[in-house]
C-alpha positions, -999 to 999 in steps of 0.1 A, spaced: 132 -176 160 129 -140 152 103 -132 119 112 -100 110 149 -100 118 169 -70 107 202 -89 99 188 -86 60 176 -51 66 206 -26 53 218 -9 83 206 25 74 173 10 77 172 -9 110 169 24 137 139 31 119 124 0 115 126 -7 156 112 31 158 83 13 135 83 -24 159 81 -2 185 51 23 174 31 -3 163 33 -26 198 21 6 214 -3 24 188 -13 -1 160 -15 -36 174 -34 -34 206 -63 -9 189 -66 -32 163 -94 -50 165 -113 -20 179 -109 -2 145 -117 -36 127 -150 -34 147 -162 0 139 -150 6 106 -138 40 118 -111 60 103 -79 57 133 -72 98 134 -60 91 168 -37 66 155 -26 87 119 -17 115 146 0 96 163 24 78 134 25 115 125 40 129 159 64 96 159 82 110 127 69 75 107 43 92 84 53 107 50 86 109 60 96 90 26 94 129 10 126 149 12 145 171 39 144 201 16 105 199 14 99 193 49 105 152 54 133 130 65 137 114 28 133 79 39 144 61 14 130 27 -6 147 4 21 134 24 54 101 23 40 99 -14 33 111 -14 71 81 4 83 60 -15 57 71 -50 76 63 -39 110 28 -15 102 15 -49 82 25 -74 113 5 -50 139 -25 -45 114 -29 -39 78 -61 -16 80 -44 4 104 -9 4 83 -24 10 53 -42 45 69 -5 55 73 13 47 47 -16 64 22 -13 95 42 12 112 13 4 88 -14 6 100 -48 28 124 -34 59 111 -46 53 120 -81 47 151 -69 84 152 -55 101 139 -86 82 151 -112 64 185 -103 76 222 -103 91 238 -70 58 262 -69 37 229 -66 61 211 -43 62 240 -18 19 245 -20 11 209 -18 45 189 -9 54 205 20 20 202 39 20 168 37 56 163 48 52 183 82 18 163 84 -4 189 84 -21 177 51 -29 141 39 -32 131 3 -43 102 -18 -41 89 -53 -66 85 -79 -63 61 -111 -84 31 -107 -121 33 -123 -152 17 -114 -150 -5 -147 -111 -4 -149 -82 -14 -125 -51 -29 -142 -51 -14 -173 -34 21 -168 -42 28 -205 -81 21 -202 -89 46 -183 -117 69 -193 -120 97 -169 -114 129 -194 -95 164 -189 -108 185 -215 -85 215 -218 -104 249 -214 -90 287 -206 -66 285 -177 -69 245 -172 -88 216 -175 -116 205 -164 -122 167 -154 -152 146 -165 -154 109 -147 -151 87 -119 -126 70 -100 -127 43 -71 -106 23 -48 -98 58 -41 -71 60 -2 -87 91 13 -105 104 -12 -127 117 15 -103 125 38 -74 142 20 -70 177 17 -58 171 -18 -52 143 -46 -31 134 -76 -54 123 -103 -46 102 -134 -67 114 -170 -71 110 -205 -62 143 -223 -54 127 -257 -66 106 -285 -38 92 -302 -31 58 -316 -1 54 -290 -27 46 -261 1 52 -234 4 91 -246 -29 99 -233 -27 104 -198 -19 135 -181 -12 133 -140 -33 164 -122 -33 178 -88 -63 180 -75 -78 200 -45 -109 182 -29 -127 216 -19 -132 220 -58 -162 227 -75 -173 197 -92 -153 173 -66 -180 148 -52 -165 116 -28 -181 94 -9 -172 58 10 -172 26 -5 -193 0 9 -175 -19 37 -152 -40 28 -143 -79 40 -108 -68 53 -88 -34 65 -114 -18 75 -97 6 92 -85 20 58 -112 40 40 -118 38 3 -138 61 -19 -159 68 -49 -151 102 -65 -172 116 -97 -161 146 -114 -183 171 -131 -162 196 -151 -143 199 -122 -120 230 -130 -81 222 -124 -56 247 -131 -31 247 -159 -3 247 -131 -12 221 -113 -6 195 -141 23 168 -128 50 167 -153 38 168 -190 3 166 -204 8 130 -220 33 119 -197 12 102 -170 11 69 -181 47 67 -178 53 85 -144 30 62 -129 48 31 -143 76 42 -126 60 50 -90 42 14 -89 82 -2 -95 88 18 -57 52 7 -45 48 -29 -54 82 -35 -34 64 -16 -4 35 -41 -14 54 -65 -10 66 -56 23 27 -53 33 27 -94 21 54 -100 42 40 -82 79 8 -103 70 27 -134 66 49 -130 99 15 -123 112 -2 -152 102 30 -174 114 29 -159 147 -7 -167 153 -6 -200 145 29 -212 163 12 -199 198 -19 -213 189 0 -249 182 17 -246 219 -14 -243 236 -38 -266 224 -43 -300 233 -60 -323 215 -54 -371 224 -38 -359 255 -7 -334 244 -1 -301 223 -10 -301 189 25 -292 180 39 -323 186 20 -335 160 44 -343 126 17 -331 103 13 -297 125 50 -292 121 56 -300 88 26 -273 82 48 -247 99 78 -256 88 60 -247 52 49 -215 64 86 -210 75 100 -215 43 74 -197 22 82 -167 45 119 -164 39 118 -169 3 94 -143 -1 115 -120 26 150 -130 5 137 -121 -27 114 -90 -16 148 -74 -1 166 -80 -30 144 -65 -53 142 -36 -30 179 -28 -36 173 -37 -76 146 -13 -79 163 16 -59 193 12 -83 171 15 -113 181 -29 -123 151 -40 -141 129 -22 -117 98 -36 -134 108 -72 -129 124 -67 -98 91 -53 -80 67 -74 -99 84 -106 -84 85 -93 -50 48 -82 -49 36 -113 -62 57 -135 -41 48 -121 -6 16 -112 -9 7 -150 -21 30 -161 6 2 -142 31 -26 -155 16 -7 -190 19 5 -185 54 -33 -171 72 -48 -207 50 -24 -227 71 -29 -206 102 -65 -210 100 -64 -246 91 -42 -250 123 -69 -232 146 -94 -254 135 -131 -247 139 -119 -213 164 -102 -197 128 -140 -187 118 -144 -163 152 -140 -126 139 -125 -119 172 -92 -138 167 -62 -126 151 -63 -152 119 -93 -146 108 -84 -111 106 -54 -119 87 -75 -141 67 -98 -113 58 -67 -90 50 -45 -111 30 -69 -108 -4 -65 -76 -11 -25 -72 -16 -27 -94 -39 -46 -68 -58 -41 -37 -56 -11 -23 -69 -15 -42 -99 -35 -79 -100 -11 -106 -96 -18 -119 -124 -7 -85 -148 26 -93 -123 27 -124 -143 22 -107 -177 50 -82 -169 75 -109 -155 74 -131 -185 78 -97 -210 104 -81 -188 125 -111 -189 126 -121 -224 
């Protein structure tokens, strides 16, 4: 039986999702374990997604995209994350950060920096997290001290999507003091040819390797006063509402991980032998997938239903923070079984699972920990 069906998929969304199925059996999937090798950044591949029409298409038609919205995303999300995560997660951070860009900044910044990306010949990326801080959007210590004509940023940030590579980023800073913690962040947008803009690489990490990470420090990096994202205090909150969008696309990155993991192990089960017959006529072998089965289309059930709760603005905060949670721990439960099912083969780097393996830890990070998930489910439902 078909994984990643479309018959739950709203119909505006399925053309684009067998564009994606389609890109990713030519493109992503069979370079993936090349890029998972190397480490290298997939331009060939980015340029690719870009000339299919499938990267930052999610910005609108006045600005230069096809304004894909939350569903056709998630649709792209399923199949990118089933191919390879490293690889998916290259593409979908190509206009990160610049949705907030689109809903909240002027039509002078969307034309400069908006339209670039949209017609792919820019890439951007997003900077919040801090070497000391990750979940706690308020905690945050990076400063923009206001000076003549701008401000100039003081800090660091990490976990950083292209902070190398993009031509520019949206950066998240404290610009106040009060006692209302939540007031005292100011969204920027940053050019990474300033003065005062130093990036480099992260170490390499266990899984998606194919998606670079960075390390930025800022020494009074000068940012001018127009390219502040909304309202100087007002950052906290437009981020809150961009992670509601992404952890249902997180969710989605769960969810191609999962089908992944499934996929692996049911052809592995139909080939090996083991007291004279295939594994898979083994009770305990079934039973193990029929759990991996059902995991899967809870998670896939609930993530598309938040997806149309959080596009119609329904307790968007819940909404996403179930879905994220769900499928991403249904991944990391799915490539445990898969490599429990491979057996002593599970620990070769070459094979599919372990890749999986390696990739299913970090959605259930970023995006928010799943544990803060927990925190807000329990105080968005009271």
């Amino acid at each position: 039986m078909e994984l990643l069906d479309d018959s739950i998929v709203p119909e505006r969304a399925r053309d684009v999702k067998q564009e994606a199925r389609e890109f990713a059996d030519e493109y992503i999937a069979p370079n993936a374990e090349a890029y998972y090798e190397s480490g290298e950044y997939p331009w060939e591949v980015l340029e690719a997604g870009m000339d299919a029409g499938l990267v930052a298409q999610d910005i609108g038609e006045e600005y230069g995209g096809k304004g894909f919205d939350l569903a056709q995303v998630l649709a792209i999300a399923e199949e990118f994350y089933r191919a390879d995560a490293g690889i998916a997660l290259t593409l979908q951070l190509a206009s990160f950060g610049a949705e907030m860009v689109e809903d909240y900044g002027t039509e002078e910044q969307k034309e400069k920096y908006l339209r670039p990306v949209a017609e792919n010949d820019q890439i951007s990326g997003l900077a919040v997290s801090e070497p000391q801080t990750g979940s706690d959007l308020a905690g945050m210590t990076t400063k923009a001290e206001k000076v003549e004509g701008g401000y100039e940023l003081t800090g660091e940030k990490y976990w950083v999507g292209n902070a190398v590579e993009a031509d520019w980023l949206t950066v998240y800073a404290k610009t106040g003091e009060s006692d209302d913690r939540y007031s005292n962040y100011t969204l920027f947008i940053v050019e990474t040819d300033s003065d005062g803009y130093e990036a480099e690489h992260i170490p390499e990490k266990m899984g998606m390797r194919a998606s670079k990470q960075g390390h930025i420090v800022f020494d009074d990096c000068f940012v001018p006063e127009e390219n502040v994202v909304g309202s100087e205090g007002g950052g906290f909150y437009v981020l809150a509402d961009f992670f509601n969008h992404g952890r249902v696309i997180v969710g989605g990155h769960g969810l191609g991980l999962a089908a992944a993991a499934v996929e692996e192990a049911e052809a592995f089960i139909d080939e090996r032998e083991a007291f004279g017959r295939t594994i898979d006529d083994f009770q305990a072998v079934q039973h193990t997938i029929s759990d991996m089965r059902i995991g899967f289309e809870s998670a896939r059930a609930l993530n598309w239903r938040a997806c149309e709760k959080v596009a119609n603005g329904e307790d968007a905060g819940y909404w996403a923070a179930l879905a994220k949670t769900k499928s991403t721990e249904v991944a990391t439960d799915c490539a445990e079984k898969g490599m429990k099912l491979h057996g002593g083969r599970s620990i070769l780097t070459e094979r599919r699972i372990a890749r999986v393996y390696r990739d299913v830890r970090i959605p259930v990070i970023y995006e928010g920990a799943n544990d803060i998930q927990r925190n807000l489910i329990y105080r968005q439902s009271r």
